[in-house]
C-alpha positions in Angstrom: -45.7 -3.1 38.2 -43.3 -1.8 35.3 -42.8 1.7 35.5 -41.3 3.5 32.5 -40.2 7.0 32.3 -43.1 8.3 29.0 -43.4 10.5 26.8 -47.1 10.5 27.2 -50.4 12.5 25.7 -53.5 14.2 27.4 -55.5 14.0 23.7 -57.9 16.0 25.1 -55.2 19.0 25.6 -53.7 18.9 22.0 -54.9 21.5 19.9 -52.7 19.6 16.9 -50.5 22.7 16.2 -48.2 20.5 15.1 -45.0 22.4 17.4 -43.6 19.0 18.5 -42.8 17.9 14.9 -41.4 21.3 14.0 -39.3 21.4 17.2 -38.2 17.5 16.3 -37.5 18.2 12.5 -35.5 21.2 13.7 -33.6 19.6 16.2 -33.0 16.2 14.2 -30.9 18.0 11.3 -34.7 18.4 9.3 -35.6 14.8 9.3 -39.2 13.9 9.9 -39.4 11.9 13.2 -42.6 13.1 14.7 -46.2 11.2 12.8 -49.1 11.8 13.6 -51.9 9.1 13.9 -55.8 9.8 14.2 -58.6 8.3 16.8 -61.6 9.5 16.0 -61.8 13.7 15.2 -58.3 13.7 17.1 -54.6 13.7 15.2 -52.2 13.6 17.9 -48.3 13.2 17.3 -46.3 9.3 17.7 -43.2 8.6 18.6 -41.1 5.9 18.7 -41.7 3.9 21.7 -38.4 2.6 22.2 -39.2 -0.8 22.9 -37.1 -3.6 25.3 -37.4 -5.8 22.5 -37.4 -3.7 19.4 -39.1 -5.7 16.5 -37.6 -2.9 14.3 -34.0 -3.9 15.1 -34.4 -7.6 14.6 -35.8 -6.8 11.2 -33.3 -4.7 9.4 -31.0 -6.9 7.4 -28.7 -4.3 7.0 -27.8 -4.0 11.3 -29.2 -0.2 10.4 -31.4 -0.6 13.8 -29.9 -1.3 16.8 -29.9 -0.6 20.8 -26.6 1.5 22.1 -25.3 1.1 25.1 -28.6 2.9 27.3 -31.0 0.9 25.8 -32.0 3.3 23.4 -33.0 2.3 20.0 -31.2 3.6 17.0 -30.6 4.0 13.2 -27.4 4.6 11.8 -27.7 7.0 8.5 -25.1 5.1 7.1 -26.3 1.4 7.0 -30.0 2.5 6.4 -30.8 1.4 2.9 -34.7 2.5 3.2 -35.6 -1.0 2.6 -38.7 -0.5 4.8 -38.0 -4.1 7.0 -38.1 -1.7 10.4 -41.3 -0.1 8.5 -43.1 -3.5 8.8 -42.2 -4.8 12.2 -43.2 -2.3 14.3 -46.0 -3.1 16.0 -47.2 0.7 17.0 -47.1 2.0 13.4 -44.3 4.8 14.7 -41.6 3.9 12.0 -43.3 5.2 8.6 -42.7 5.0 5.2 -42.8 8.4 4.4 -39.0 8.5 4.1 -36.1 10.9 4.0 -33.6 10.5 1.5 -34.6 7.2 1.3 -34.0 6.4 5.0 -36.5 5.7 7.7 -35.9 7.8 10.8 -35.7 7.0 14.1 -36.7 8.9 17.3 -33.7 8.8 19.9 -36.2 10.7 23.1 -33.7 13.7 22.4 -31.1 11.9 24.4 -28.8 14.5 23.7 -31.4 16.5 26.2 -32.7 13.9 28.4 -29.4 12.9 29.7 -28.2 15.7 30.3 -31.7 16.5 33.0 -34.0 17.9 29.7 -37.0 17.1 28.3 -37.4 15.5 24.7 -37.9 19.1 21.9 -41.8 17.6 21.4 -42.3 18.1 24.9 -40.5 21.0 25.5 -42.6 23.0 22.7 -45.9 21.7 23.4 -47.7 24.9 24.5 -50.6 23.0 25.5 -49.1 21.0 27.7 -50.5 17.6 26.4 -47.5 16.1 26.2 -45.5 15.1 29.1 -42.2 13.0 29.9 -43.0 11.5 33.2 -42.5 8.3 35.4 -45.4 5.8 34.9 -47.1 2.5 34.6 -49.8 1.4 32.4 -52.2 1.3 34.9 -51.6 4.5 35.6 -52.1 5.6 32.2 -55.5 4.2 32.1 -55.9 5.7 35.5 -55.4 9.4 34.6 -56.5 9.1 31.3 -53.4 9.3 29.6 -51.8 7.6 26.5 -48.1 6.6 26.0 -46.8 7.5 22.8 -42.9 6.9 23.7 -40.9 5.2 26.9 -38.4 3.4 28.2 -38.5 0.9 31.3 -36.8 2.4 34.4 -35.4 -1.5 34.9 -32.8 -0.6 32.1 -32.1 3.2 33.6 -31.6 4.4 30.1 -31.9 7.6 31.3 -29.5 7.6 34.2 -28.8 11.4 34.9 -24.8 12.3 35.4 
C-alpha cells in the first residue's frame, strides 16, 4: 500500500471562500497557483499533484519543468516560455493555461514551509478546515471520504524534516 503525505479535501467542508488561493498568490510573489475545478454544485481548489512521474516535466521542450533534488516538481521562471507543452500533459488538469506573464505556474507544496515542519499556505488558511496535509493511501481516501488534490509518495521522503 503506497502511502503519500496529501494535501487532501473534505468537499463537503469547503464553503469556496477562495482563502487558499489568496494565501498561495500572496505567498508565491502574486502568481496564480491555486485552480479551482467543479463536480457538480461544488468548486473546490487543485493543486498540483506532484507526480513520481511528472508528464509535465517530460513535456517541456525548454527543461522549464523539472524534479529537484526532494522529488519535488518545479518550473524555473527563467526557461518557461509559456508554450503550454506542461499545460497539455498533465493528466489532473492542475497546470492551466490561464497564465502569468506568459508563464505557467507551478505549485511547489510551500516547501519553503513543509520542510521546515509547516503546512502548505492553502492549508494553513483554510478556515474550514477542508483541506488537510496528512499521511495517506488511496484507499484510505475512498475510506473517509476524502479526495487528494496534491502529494507526494513517502517512498521518495520528499519531505524529510531537519
Amino acid at each position: 500500500m503506497e502511502i503519500a503525505e496529501r494535501v487532501v479535501i473534505d468537499v463537503d467542508r469547503c464553503v469556496e471562500c477562495k482563502a487558499c488561493f489568496a494565501a498561495c498568490y500572496y505567498g508565491h510573489r502574486r502568481e496564480p497557483i491555486v485552480n479551482f475545478g467543479r463536480t457538480g454544485q461544488v468548486q473546490f481548489p487543485l493543486i498540483c499533484r506532484q507526480c513520481d512521474e511528472p508528464t509535465c516535466v517530460d513535456a517541456c521542450p525548454y527543461e522549464a519543468m523539472f524534479m529537484d533534488e526532494h522529488g519535488i516538481v518545479k518550473r524555473s521562471l527563467p526557461l518557461c516560455r509559456g508554450c503550454g507543452s506542461c499545460v497539455t500533459a498533465c493528466p489532473f488538469g492542475t497546470v492551466t493555461p490561464e497564465m502569468y506573464k506568459h508563464q505557467v505556474p507551478e505549485c511547489d507544496l510551500c516547501e519553503d514551509l513543509v520542510l521546515e515542519g509547516g503546512l502548505p499556505r492553502c492549508v494553513a488558511a483554510c478556515s474550514g478546515g477542508a483541506l488537510q496535509f496528512i499521511e495517506i493511501s488511496e484507499a484510505q481516501l475512498e475510506e473517509q471520504g476524502l479526495y487528494a488534490i496534491s502529494g507526494r509518495t513517502i517512498g521518495h521522503d520528499p519531505w524529510k524534516r531537519r
